[in-house]
C-alpha positions as CSV (number, residue, x, y, z in Angstrom):
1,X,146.9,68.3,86.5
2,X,143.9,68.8,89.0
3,X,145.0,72.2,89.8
4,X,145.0,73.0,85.5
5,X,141.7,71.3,85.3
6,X,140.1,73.6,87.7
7,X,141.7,76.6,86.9
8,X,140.4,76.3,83.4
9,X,137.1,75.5,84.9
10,X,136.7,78.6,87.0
11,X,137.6,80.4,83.7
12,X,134.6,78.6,81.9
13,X,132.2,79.3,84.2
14,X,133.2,83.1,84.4
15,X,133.2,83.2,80.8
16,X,129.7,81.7,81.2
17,X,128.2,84.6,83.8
18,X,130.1,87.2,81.7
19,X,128.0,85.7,78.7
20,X,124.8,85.4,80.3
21,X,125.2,89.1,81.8
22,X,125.7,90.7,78.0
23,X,123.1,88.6,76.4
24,X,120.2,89.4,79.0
25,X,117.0,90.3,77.3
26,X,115.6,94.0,78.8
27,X,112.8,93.3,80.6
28,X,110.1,96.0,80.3
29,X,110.1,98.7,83.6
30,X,106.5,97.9,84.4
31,X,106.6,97.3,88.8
32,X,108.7,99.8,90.2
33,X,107.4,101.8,92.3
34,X,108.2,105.6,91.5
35,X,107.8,105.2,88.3
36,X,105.7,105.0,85.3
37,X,103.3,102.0,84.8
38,X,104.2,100.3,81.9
39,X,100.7,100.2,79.6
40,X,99.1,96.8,78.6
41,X,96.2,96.1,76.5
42,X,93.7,92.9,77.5
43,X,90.4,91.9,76.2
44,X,87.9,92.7,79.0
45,X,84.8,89.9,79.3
46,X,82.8,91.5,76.8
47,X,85.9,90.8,74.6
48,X,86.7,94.6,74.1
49,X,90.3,95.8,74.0
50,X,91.0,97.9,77.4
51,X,94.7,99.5,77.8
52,X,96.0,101.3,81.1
53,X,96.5,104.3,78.9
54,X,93.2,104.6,78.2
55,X,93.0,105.9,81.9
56,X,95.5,108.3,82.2
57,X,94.6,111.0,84.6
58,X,92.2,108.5,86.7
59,X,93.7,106.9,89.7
60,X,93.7,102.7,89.2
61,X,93.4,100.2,91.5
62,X,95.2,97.3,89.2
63,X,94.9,93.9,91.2
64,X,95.9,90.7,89.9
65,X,93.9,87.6,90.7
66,X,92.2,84.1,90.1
67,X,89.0,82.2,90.8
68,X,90.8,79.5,92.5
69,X,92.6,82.1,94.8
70,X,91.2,81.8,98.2
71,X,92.1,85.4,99.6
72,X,91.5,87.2,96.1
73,X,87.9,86.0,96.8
74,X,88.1,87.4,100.1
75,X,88.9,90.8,99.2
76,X,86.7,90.9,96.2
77,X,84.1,92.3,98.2
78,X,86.2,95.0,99.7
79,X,86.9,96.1,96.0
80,X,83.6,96.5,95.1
81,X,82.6,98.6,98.2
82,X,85.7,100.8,96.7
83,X,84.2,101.2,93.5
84,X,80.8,101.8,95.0
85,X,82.3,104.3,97.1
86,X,85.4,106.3,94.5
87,X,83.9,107.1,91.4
88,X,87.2,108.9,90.4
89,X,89.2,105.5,91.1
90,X,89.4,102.8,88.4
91,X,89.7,98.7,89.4
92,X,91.0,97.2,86.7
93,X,91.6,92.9,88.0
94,X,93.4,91.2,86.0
95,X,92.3,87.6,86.2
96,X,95.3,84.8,85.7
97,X,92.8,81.9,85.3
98,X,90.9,82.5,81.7
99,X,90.1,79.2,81.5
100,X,87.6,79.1,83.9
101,X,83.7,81.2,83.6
102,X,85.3,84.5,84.9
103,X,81.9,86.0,83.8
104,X,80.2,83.9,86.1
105,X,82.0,84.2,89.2
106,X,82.0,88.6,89.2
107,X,77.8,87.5,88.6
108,X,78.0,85.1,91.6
109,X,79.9,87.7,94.1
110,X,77.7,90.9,92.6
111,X,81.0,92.6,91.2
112,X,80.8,95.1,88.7
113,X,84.0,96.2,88.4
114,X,85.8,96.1,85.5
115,X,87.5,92.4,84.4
116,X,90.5,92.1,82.2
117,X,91.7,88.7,80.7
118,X,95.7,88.0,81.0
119,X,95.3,85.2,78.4
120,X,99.1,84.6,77.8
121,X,100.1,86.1,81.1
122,X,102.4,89.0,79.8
123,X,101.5,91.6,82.1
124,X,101.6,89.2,85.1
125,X,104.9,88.8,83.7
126,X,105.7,92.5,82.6
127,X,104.8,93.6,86.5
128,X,106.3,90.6,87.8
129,X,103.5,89.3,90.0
130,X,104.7,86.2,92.0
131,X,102.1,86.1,93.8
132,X,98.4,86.6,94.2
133,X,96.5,88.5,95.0
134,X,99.0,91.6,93.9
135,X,97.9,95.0,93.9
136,X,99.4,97.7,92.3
137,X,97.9,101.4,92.8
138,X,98.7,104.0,90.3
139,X,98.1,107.7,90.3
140,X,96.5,110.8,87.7
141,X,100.3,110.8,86.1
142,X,100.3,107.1,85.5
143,X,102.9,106.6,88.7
144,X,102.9,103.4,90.5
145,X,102.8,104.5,94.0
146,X,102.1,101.5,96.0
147,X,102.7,97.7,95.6
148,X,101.1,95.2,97.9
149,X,101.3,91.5,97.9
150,X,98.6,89.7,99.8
151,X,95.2,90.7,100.7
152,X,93.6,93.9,101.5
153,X,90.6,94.9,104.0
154,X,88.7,98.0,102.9
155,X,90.4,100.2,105.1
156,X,93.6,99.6,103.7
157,X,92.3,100.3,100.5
158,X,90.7,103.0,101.0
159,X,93.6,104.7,102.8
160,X,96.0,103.6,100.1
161,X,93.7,105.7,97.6
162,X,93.7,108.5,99.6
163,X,97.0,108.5,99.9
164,X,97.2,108.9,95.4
């Protein structure tokens, strides 16, 4: 009886992957590296629409972040001496916090980079950022070539760009 019991078990629970696997929801290609960035459109902090498209043939510099982050604020800085420095690059951070003044802490820290709001968190979800802060640096065909998780120091970012 035991030995019925858990043969007719194992055959639930393979009936149970087999209908997980063919019910999976396709999840968007948006992080791979090699291949095309999947576009987005946010609401930048002056509440205008902004989508990755809209710089197709720039290099971008697409960093995920938040206030609270302790080594996003730490590279902040570093970012803004890359903007300063590549007018041909675009920084687009994408800030996972919205609730707090986002406005007021790129005034506090001099940043003029560009600032987009992830409200509902899709495309922290469609480029599958664990963890911040996540970079993600795309070339002039729209190609993610590099993905790095943690913090950068300028030189790393600048040789990264180079590299596009």
């Amino acid at each position: 009886m035991k030995k019925f019991f858990g043969i007719l078990l194992l055959f639930g629970l393979i009936g149970a992957a087999f209908y997980q696997i063919m019910n999976q929801e396709e999840k968007p290609a948006g992080a791979k590296l090699g291949a095309e960035a999947a576009d987005f459109t946010l609401k930048n902090l002056e509440g205008h629409e902004v989508s990755l498209s809209d710089y197709k043939g720039k290099k971008v510099f697409l960093n995920f972040w938040a206030t609270w982050c302790d080594p996003c604020k730490e590279e902040m800085p570093e970012m803004e001496k890359i903007h300063q420095k590549y007018e041909d690059v675009v920084i687009l951070a994408i800030n996972l916090d919205t609730e707090k003044d986002i406005q007021g802490f790129m005034d506090e820290h001099d940043l003029t980079f560009q600032a987009l709001l992830d409200v509902e968190e899709k495309v922290n979800d469609q480029y599958e950022v664990v963890s911040i802060p996540t970079s993600f640096f795309i070339d002039e065909e729209g190609i993610i070539r590099k993905k790095v998780v943690g913090i950068l120091d300028y030189e790393k970012m600048e040789e990264t760009i180079e590299a596009l």
